[in-house]
N, C-alpha and C positions, 0 to 999 in steps of 0.2 A: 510532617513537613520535612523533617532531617532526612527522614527514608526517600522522599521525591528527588530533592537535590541531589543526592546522595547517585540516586539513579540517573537523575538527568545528566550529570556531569559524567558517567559514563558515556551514554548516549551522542554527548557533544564530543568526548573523545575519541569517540569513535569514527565522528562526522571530519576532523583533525585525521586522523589516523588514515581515513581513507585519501583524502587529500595529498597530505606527503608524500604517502606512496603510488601516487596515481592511478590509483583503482576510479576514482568520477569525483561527483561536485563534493560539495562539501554539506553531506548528509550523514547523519547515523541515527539508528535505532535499536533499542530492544526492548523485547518481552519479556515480562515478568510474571511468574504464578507464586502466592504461596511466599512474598517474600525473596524467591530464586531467579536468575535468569535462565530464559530458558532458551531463548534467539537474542541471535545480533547481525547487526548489518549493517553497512557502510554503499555507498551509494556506489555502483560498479557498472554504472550505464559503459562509460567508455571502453575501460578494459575487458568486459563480456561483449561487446558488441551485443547488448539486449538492453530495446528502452524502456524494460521492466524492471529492469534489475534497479532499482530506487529503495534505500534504505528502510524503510517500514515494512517493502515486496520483502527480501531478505529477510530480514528479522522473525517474518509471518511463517514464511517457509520454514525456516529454522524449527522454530516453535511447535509449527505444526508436526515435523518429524518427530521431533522429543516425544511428544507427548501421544503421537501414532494418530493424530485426528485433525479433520476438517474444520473444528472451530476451535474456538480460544474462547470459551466461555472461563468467567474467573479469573482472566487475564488480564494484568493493562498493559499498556505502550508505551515507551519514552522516549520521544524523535528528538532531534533539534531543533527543526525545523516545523511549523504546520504543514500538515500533510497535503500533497498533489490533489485535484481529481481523482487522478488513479486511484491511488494510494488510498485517499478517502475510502473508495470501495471496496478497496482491501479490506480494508479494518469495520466494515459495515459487513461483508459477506464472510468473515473469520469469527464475527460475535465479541470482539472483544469488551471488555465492560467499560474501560476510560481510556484517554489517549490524554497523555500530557505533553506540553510542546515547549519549545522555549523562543529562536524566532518565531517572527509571522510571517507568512506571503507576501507584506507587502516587505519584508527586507529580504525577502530571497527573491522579488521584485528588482528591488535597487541595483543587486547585485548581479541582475543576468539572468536570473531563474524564474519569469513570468510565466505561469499559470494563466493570466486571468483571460487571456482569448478563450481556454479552455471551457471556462466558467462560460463565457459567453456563446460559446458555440452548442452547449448544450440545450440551452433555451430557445435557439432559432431551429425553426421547422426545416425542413431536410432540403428542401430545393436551394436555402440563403446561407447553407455551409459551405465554408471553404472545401470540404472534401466532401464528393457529391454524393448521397448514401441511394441506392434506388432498387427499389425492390425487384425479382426476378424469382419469377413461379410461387407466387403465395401460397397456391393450395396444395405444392409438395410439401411448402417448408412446415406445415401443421402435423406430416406423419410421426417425426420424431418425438413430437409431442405422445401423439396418442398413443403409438409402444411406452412410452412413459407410464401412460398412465395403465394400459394391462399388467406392465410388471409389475410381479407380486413381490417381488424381495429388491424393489429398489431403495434406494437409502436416501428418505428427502432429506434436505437440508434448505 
């Protein structure tokens, strides 16, 4: 329990730390293997001009360089916040093993940083989204697939 904290109040410092200096919201994360950090990140929507750039994205990336791979198996996460949508998928398609959080959505809610149209948009069928998704040339988009699937030395993940 002493190791989490320990961690976590990193991670809030860092969510502090981006803020002062105006890198974005007030988010931070890092990964952890083994004990070590191995990523960090600090929310840098604004100053990158990328709406990926969200503290757990960072932290991921980081992580993933250290360590030369596509997953974080063995890995957990220590945000401040609970994780975006996004982010969620981040840490779903990295493998991470746990993610610990310290706010919730709904006080990055209060505070300006709603999520939950998100939440809701993914449950409506594609004609009752806000941004209209529509499909064009189905039966191209299935070739990429099937070179997929001939390659001999692709790397599934």
């Amino acid at each position: 329990m002493e190791k989490d904290e320990t961690f976590m109040k990193q991670a809030i410092e860092l969510a502090i730390e981006g803020v002062m200096s105006s890198k974005g919201g007030p988010f931070g994360a890092i990964v952890v293997k083994d004990g070590t950090i191995i990523g960090r990140g600090n929310n840098s929507v604004t100053s990158t001009n990328d709406p990926t750039a969200h503290a757990e994205v960072m932290a991921i990336r980081e992580a993933c360089k250290y360590l030369k791979s596509f997953q974080l198996d063995g890995c957990e996460l220590y945000t401040s916040c609970e994780p975006c949508p996004m982010c969620l998928g981040a840490i779903y398609w990295a493998h991470l093993d746990v993610v610990y959080y310290s706010a919730t959505r709904h006080t990055a809610s209060y505070h300006g940083f709603d999520d939950s149209f998100i939440y809701n948009e993914v449950n409506l069928p594609f004609e009752k989204r806000k941004i209209p998704f529509i499909q064009v040339t189905a039966e191209k988009g299935v070739v990429p697939f099937r070179e997929w699937e001939k390659k001999e030395n692709r790397v599934d993940y």
